[in-house]
N, C-alpha and C positions, 0 to 999 in steps of 0.2 A: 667373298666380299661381305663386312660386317657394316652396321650401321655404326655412327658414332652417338656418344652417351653423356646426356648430362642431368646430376644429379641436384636434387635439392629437396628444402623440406620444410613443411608448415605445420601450424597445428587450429585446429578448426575450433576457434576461442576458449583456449585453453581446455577443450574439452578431451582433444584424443589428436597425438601425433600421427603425420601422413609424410609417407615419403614416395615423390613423383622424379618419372623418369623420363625424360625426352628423348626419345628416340629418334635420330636422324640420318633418313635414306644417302644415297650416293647419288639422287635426284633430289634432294632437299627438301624430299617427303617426312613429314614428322608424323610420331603418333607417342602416346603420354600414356603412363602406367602408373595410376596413382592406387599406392597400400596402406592401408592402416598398419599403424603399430599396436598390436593387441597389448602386447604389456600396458601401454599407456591408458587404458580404455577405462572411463568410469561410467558406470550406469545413470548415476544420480546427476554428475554432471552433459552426463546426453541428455537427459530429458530437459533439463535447467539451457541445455543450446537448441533443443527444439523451438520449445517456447520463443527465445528469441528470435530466432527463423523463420515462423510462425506468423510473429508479428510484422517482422519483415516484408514477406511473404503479402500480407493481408494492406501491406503501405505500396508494397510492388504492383498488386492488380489495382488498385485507386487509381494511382498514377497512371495507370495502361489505359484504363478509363474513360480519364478525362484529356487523352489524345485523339487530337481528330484522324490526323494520318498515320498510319502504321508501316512499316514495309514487314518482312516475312523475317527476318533479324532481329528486330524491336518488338514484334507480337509473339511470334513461336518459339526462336531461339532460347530468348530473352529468358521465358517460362521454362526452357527445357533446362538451361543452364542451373534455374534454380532447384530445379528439381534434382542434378546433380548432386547440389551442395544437401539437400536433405536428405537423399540417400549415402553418403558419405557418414552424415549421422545416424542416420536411424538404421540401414543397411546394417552395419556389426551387431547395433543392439538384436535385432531381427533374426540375425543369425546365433547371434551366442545364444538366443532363447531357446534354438529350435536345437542347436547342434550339444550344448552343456549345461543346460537350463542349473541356475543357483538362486538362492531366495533373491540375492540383490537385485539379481537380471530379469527374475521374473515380476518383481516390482516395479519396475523402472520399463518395463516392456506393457506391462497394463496401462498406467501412465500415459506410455507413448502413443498408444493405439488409440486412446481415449482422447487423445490432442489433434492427433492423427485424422481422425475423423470429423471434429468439428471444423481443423482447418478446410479439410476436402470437404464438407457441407457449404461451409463459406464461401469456397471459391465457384464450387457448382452453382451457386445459388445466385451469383453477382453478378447482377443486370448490368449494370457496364460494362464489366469486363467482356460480355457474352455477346453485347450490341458491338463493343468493340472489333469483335472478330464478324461479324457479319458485317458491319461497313466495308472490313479488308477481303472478305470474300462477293462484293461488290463491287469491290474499286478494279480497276487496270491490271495491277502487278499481279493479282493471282491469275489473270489471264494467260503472266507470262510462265507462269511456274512448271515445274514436272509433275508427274501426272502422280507423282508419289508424294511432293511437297501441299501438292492439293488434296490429296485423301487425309496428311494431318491437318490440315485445318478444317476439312469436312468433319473429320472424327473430332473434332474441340467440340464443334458446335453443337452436334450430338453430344456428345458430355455433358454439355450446358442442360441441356433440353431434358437428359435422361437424369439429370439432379434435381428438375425442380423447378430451372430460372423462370419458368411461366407461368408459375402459380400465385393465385394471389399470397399475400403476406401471411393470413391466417395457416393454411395450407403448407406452404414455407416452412412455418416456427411446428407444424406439425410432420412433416417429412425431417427437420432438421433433429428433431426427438426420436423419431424412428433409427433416424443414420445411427444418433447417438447408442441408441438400444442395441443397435444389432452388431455395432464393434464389442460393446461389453459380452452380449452373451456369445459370438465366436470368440474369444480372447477365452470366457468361461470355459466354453467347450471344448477349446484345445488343452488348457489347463488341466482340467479333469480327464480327460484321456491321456496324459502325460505322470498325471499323481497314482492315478490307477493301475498302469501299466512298473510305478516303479515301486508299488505298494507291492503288489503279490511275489511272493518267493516261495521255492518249496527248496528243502534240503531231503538228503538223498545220501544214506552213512553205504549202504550194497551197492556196492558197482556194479552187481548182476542184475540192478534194475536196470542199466542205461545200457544191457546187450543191444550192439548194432549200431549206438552212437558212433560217429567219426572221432579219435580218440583228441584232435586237437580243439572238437568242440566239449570233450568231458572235461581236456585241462582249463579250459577255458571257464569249466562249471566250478573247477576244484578250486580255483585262484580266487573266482569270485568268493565262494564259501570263506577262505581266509582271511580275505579282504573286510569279510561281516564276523570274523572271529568265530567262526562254524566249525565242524567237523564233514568231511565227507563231502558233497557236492552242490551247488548253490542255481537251481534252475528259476530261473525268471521270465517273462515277457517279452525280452530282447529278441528281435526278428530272428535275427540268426540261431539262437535257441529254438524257439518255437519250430522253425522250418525245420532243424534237427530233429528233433524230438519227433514231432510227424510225418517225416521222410525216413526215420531211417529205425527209430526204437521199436524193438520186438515186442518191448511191453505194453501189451493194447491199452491199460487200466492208464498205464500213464499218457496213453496219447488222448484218451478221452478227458481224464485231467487238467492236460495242456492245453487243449484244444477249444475242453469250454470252458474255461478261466481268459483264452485269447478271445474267445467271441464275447465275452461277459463283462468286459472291462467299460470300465464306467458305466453301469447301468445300474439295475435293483438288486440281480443279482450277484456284482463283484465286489471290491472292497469297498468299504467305506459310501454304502448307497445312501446313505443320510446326505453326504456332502457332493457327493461324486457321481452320482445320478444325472445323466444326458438327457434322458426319456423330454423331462418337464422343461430341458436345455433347447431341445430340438424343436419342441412344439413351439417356444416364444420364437425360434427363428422363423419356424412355418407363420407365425401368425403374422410379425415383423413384417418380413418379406410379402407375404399377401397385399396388406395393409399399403404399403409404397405402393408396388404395383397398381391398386386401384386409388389413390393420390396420382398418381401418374396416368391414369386415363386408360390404363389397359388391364384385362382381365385378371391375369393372374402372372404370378415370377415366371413363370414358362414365356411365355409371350415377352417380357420385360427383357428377360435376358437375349431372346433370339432378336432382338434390335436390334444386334453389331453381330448377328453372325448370317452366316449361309442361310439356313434355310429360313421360310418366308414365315411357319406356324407350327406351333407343338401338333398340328396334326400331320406334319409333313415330314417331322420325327417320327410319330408313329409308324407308317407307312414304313418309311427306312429300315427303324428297327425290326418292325414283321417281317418285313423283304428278308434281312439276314437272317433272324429266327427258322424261314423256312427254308433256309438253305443250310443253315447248317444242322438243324433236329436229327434230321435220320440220321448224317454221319456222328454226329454227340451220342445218338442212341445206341448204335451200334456199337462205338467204341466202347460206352459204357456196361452193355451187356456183356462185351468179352470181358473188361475188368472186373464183373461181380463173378460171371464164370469162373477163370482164372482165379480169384480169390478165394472162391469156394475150395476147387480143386486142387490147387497149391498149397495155401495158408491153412487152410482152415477155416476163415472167415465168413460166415454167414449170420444175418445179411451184412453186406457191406454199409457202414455206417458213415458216417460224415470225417471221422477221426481215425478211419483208413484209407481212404482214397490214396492220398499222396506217397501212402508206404506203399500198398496194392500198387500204385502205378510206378515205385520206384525196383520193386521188385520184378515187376513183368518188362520194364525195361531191361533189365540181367538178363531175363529170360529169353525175348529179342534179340537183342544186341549182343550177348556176352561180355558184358562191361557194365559195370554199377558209377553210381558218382563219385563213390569213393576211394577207386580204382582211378579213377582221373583226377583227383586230386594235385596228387602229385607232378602232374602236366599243367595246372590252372593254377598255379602259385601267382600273387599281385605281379612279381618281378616279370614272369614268362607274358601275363594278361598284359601288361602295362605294353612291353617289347613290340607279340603280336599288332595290337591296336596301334597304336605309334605308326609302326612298319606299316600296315594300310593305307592308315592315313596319309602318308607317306608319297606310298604308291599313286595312292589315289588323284590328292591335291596339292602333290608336291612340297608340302609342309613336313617341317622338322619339330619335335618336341623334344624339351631336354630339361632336365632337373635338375633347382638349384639345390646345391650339396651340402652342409655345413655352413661358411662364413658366409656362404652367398644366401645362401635361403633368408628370405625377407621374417619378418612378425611373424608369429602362428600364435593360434588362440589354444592349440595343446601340441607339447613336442613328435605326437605320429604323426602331423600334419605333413603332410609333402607339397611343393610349389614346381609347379612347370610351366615354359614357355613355350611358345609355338611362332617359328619363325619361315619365313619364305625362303623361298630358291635363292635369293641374292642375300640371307643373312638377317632381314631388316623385321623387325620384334613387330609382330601381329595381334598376338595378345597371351595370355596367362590365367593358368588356372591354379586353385587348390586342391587338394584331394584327399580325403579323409577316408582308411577303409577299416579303422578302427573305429568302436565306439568308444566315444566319448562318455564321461560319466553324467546320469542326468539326463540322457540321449536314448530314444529305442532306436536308432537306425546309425549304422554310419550317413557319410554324405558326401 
């Protein structure tokens, strides 16, 4: 028994088409699957419908405002819906940054962050809005709520509180400079660990230097080398290199190579430290971050942050973390002493360096086990991983997964992209994922 389907489609002011699905139980249960159409997608015009949004947005809490009664529809909903509509927007751009970053996208994502922020200043900061929701967590109806509908409006008001709304105006206009600060320099920072990482290359004409790589991570070296009109082999920063290269290459000179060019990125050390240096990046967040914090009337970002979480004080962290520390030392020491052992005795290696570990421990697993990883490979292909996991899931929560093929597969923002759904016992569409296990260009990681 399937659900029934109806299709239709908008486009989010002119800025990027969306194509939403209604899904309809055999109990006349529904549930909506709205997707972007990537082809349609412009950076310049997302940022250009933020602003609008924005301002929207900024005419939406006035009006919230200057309402005396609220119910939990008109105050909460009301807000979450819109926040929908923004992530519809800003969500792709957000993601094409992280998954194919291109100069447009990366422009148009600085932009957004930098809007992004002042609008969440604004709304943190907006005394009516904020009295608004305490009048409704004083009135009747939140009396009547679930004890889940009452922790989001507990946690608004906390928002309110942990942005600022109590500060006098001077104060305000000086937390609102900090917010501002501190999206520019992580926007910086992820930047430069992204130019850094796709700055370094090493080519590689002897294949007898990559003895021991997996041969479809060396074609994978060879294709890229092509792709940059090279001869020979094209090693880069991409996770999947790197892990290679330090798990499995014989040649130690190049894992120490890999190893610290991967620890050196964006710093004084790696490419480009003139521009791409984090060191002085990191500090203005330390300092940033500090800075709120005692604007906000508590010591330091440790305390600031543990506001909305479990435990009650960064010393109540510490404690935690020693507790584990001394449970797990001996067995971490031990194990490490047989791995320098072993390394000694087997490899050759002494002492054991930073830029062995992973080979030492992939090797003394063979040793163990009688099986390498890439002896298993051939078992662990996407198609087999994808089946297994499915089949659990399966097992487990009774949920089906299945992939759309060809005509069916919705947008993708690159042709490996794969789309799957995930449907109940009776057939009726639960939700949908992407799944990227290639990289993207522009990208260190799949996603």
């Amino acid at each position: 028994m399937t659900d029934q389907l109806v299709r239709c489609h908008f486009t989010e002011r002119n800025m990027m088409k969306y194509d939403t699905e209604i899904h309809v139980g055999t109990d006349g249960t529904k549930s909506f699957l709205t997707l972007p159409d990537f082809s349609t997608f412009n950076p310049e015009a997302a940022v250009t419908e933020l602003e609008a949004l924005f301002t929207e947005g900024r005419n939406q809490a006035d009006v919230a405002a200057q309402t005396d009664v609220h119910t939990f529809a008109s105050l909460i909903e009301v807000a979450e819906e819109f926040g929908e509509r923004l992530q519809r927007v800003y969500g792709p751009l957000s993601h094409l940054d992280a998954a194919m970053q291109t100069t447009a996208v990366k422009k148009a994502h600085e932009k957004a962050v930098a809007l992004y922020a002042s609008f969440g200043s604004d709304m943190g900061m907006h005394k009516g809005l904020y009295l608004a929701h305490k009048r409704y967590q004083a009135g009747g109806e939140y009396k009547t709520l679930s004890e889940e509908q009452k922790k989001i409006v507990d946690d608004a008001i906390l928002d309110f509180e942990l942005s600022g709304v109590a500060l006098p105006e001077k104060e305000k206009r000086q937390l609102k400079k900090l917010d501002a600060k501190a999206a520019k320099r992580g926007a910086r920072f992820g930047n430069n660990l992204k130019a850094a990482m796709q700055l370094w290359k090493k080519y590689i004409t002897d294949e007898n230097q990559l003895s021991g790589i997996p041969v479809e991570i060396k074609e994978a070296m060879r294709e890229a080398a092509i792709r940059s009109r090279r001869k020979g082999y094209q090693l880069s920063l991409q996770s999947s290199i790197v892990f290679s290269v330090l798990s499995h290459a014989d040649n130690r000179h190049l894992r120490k190579e890999v190893f610290v060019a991967s620890a050196a990125k964006a710093s004084d050390i790696g490419p480009r430290p003139d521009k791409l240096d984090n060191r002085p990046v990191m500090n203005d967040i330390l300092r940033i971050e500090y800075a709120r914090a005692r604007l906000l009337g508590v010591n330091d970002y440790a305390e600031l942050s543990l506001r909305k979480k479990m435990a009650d004080s960064p010393a109540q962290v510490f404690v935690f973390l020693r507790e584990l520390a001394a449970k797990a030392h001996k067995r971490a020491h031990n194990d490490f002493e047989e791995l320098e052992e072993f390394a000694k005795k087997k490899l050759g290696i002494s002492p054991l360096l930073p830029w062995d570990i992973a080979y030492a421990c992939e090797k003394l697993k063979k040793e163990k086990c009688g099986v390498s990883e890439n002896e298993l490979r051939p078992y662990l292909t996407a198609t087999k991983v994808f089946a297994g996991l499915f089949g659990l899931v399966e097992r487990l929560y009774g949920l089906t997964i299945k992939e759309d093929i060809e005509v069916a597969k919705p947008s993708v923002w690159d042709p490996s992209v794969r789309f799957f759904r995930v449907y109940d016992k009776s057939g009726f569409l639960r939700a949908a994922f992407h799944s990227s296990i290639q990289r993207q260009r522009g990208s260190a990681h799949s996603r």
